[in-house]
C-alpha positions as a printed NumPy array, in Angstrom:
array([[  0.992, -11.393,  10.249],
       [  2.926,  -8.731,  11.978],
       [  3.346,  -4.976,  11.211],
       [  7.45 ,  -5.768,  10.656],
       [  6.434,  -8.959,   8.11 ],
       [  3.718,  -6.928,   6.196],
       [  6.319,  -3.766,   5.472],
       [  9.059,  -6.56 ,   4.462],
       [  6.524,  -8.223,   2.284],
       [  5.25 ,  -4.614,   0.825],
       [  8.929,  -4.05 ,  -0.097],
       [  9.615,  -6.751,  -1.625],
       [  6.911,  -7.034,  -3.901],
       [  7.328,  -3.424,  -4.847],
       [ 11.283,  -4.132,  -5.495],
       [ 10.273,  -7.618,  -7.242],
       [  7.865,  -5.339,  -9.177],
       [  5.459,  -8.319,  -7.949],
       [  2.067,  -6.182,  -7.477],
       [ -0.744,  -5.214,  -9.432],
       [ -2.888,  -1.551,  -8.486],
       [ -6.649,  -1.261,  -7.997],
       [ -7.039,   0.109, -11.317],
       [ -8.573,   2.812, -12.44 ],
       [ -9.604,   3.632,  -8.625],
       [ -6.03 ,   4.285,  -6.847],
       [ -4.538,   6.287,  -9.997],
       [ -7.679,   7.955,  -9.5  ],
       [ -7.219,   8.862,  -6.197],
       [ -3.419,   9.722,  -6.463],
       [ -4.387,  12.171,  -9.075],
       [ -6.937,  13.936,  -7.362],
       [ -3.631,  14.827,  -4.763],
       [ -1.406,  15.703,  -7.708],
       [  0.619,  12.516,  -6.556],
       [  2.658,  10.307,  -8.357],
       [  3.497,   6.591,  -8.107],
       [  7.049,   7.496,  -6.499],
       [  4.635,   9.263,  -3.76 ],
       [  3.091,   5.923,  -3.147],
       [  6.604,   4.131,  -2.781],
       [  7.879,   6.635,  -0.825],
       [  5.287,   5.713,   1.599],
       [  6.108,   1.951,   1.6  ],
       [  9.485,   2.513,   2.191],
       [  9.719,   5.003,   5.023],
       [  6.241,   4.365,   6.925],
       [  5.378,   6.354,  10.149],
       [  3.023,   3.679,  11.419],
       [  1.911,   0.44 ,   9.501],
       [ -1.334,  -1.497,  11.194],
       [ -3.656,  -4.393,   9.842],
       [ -7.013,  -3.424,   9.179],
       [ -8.254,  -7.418,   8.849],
       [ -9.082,  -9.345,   6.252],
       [-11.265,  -8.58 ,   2.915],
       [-14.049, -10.882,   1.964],
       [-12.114, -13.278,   0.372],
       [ -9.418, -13.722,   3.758],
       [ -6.58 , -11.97 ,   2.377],
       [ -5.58 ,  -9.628,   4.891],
       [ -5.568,  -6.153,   4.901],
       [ -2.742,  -3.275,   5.989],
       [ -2.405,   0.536,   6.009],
       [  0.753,   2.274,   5.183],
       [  1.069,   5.734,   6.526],
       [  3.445,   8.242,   5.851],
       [  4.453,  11.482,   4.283],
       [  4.318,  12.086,   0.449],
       [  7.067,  14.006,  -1.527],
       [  5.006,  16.439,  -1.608],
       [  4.985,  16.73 ,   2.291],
       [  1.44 ,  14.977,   2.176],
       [  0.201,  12.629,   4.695],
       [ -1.461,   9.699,   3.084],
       [ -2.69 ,   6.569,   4.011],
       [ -2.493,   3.231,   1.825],
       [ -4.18 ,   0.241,   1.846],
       [ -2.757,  -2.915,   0.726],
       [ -4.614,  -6.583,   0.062],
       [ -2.027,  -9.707,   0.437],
       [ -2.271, -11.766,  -1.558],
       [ -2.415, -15.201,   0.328],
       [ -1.513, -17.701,  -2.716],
       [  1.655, -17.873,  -2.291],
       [  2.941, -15.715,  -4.829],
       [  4.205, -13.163,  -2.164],
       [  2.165, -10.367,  -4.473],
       [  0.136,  -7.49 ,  -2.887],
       [ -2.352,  -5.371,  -4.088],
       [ -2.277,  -1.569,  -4.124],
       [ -6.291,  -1.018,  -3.223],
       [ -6.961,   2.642,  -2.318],
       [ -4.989,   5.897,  -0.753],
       [ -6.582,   8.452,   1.836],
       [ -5.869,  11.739,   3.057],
       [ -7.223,  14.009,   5.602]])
């Protein structure tokens, strides 16, 4: 997959509401920033760089988002795609310098 077909695909599984979060560990994470889940779409829709990271254990691939928080934050998210066909993604972890 390209960098241009994993942000479309982020989008519109975000839009579509078609994702699922890495629960309780990424709401974990966000609040340990004071960030919100707006901070995290933010991200996904205005990137500064997107790159794959390869593929979990089970072959789905991997990508980080990076970009700037409302807060003014740089963050870094990775997403799993899901490769079933369903077009969903999965919000695994954020980071932060």
């Amino acid at each position: 997959m390209t960098a241009a077909k994993a942000l479309l695909w982020a989008r519109e599984a975000l839009e579509s509401e078609n994702y699922t979060v890495n629960d309780p560990h990424f709401y974990d994470r966000m609040k340990l920033r004071g960030m919100f889940w707006p901070d995290a779409q933010g991200v996904i829709e205005s990137p500064s760089q997107v790159r794959t990271d390869g593929t979990d254990q089970f072959g789905r691939e991997r990508w980080f988002f990076k970009g700037i928080t409302t807060a003014k934050s740089e963050v870094e998210i990775l997403i799993v795609f899901e490769d079933d066909g369903s077009g969903s993604v999965i919000f695994w972890t954020i980071y932060w310098n």
